[in-house]
N, C-alpha and C positions, 0 to 999 in steps of 0.2 A: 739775477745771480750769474755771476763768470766758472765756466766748466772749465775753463783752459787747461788746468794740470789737468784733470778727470781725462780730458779729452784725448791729448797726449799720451796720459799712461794708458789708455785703451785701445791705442792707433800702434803703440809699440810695442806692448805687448800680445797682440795678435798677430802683427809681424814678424816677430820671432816666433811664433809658436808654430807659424808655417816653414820653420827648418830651411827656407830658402824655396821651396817648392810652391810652383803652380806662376800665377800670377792676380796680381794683390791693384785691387783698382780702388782708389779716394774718389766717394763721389760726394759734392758737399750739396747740401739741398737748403741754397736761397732762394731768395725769388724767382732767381731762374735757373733751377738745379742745370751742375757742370759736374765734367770729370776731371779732377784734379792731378789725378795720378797713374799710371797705368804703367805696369812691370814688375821685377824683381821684388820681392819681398822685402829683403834684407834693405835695399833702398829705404826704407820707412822704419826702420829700426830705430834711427833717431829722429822720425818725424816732431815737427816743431808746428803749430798751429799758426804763424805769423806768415809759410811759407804759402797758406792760401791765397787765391787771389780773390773768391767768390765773396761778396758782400754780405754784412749778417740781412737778415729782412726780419721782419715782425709778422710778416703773412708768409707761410711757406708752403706750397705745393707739395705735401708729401707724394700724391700719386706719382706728377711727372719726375719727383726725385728716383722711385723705385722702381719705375717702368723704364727710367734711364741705366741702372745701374744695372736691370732685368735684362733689357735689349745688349749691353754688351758679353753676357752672360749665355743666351743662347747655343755660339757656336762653341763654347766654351768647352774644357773634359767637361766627364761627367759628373765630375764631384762637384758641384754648385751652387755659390751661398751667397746671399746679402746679408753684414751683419749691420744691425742699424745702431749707433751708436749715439742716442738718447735721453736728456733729461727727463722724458717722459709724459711730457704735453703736446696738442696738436693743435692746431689753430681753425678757425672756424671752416675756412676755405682747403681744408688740407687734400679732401678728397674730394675735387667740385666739377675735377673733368672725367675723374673714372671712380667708380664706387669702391665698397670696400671687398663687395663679394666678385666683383672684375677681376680687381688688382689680384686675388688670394686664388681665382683660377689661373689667370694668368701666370702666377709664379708655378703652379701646381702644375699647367701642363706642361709647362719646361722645365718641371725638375730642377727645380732652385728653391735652395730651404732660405727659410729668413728667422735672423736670431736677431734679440734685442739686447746691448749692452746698455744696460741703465744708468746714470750719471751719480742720479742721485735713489736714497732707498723709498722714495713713495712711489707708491704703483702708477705702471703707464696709463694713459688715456684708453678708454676703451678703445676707440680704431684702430690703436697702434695691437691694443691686447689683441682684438678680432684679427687681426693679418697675422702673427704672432702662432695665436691657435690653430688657426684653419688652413696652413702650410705647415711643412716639415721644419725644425728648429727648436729653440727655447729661449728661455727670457736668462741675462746674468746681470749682477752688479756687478760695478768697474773694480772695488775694492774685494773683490769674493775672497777670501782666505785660501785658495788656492789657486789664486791670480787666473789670467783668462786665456794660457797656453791652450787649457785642456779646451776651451771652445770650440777650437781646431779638430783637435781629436774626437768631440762631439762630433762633428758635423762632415767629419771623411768617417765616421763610422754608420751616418745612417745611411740606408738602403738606397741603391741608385734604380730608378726607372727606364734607364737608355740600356736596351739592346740592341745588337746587331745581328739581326739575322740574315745566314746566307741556305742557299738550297740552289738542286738540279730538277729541272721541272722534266716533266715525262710528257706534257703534253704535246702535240704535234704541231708544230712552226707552221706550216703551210708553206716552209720556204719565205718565211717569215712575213707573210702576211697577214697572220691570225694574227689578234688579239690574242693575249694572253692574261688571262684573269688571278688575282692572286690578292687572296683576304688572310688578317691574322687574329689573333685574337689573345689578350695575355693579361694575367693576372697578376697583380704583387700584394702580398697582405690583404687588404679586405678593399682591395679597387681590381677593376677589371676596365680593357678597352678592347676595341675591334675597330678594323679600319679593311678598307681592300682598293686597290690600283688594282693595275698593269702594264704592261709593255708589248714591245712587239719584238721577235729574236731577228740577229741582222738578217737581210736581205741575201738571199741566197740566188 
């Protein structure tokens, strides 16, 4: 079955509902997931599905689609999402080079939510639901009775994980050739992490 309109009204109405802000990346996951698109939001307001160039496949790598769409998302602000836009099946090979509970760390520890826009209204494949669940996001249909702007405003409203923390250390430089040790330790809602470096202060 052909998604084209579905596909389209869900590629434009997201981009409009990002008001112009941030920037809005087309990644299409054939055989050999690409990035189709990359800038301005409003650019994809009229997106047309003919304007891809990626081939359809019948076997499709979701991992390396998502891990591609994840890796440009890293340096990213903090507000950061894949949505996945969906009939809702996955093919035998989808997850053959990174599993499903990799892929769902992976997006976790880089703070990237993943939402699924569904094509059509029968439920996703499990793997797609497992990734879905076990990161930050939600599941929508394309046709939702309150179109799919608000998706947007889901998903700049859930809670970010990137802090910056800055501090004056009081420990003594040595004239900067100490070591200087430096652990943190932070919680959000019901996760916690720790980590610790350091550095040396300039050379004096």
């Amino acid at each position: 079955m052909s998604y084209n309109a579905q596909i389209q009204t869900a590629v434009r109405e997201l981009a409009a509902g990002m008001n112009g802000q941030g920037t809005l990346r087309i990644v299409c996951a054939g055989a050999v997931p690409a990035t189709e698109y990359a800038g301005a939001p409003n650019a994809a307001e009229q997106f047309s599905l003919s304007a891809l160039k990626t081939p359809v496949a019948q076997d499709v790598p979701l991992d390396l689609a998502f891990r591609l769409a994840a890796n440009d998302l890293i340096n990213a602000e903090p507000k950061r999402a894949i949505i996945f836009i969906t009939a809702g099946g996955a093919t035998q090979n989808a997850f053959a080079r990174y599993g499903l509970a990799e892929i769902a760390a992976y997006l976790n520890n880089n703070s990237i939510a993943f939402s699924t826009v569904l094509l059509s209204q029968r439920a996703a494949a499990p793997e797609i639901s497992y990734v879905c669940e076990n990161t930050e996001g939600g599941e929508y249909y394309v046709y939702r009775s309150v179109g799919l702007a608000s998706v947007i405003h889901d998903l700049r409203s859930l809670p970010s994980g990137l802090y910056q923390l800055s501090y004056v250390s009081s420990l003594n430089t040595n004239l900067g050739t100490a070591y200087l040790a430096i652990e943190a330790e932070t919680y959000l809602m019901n996760r916690s992490g720790r980590d610790e470096s350091g550095y040396f202060a300039p050379l004096q």
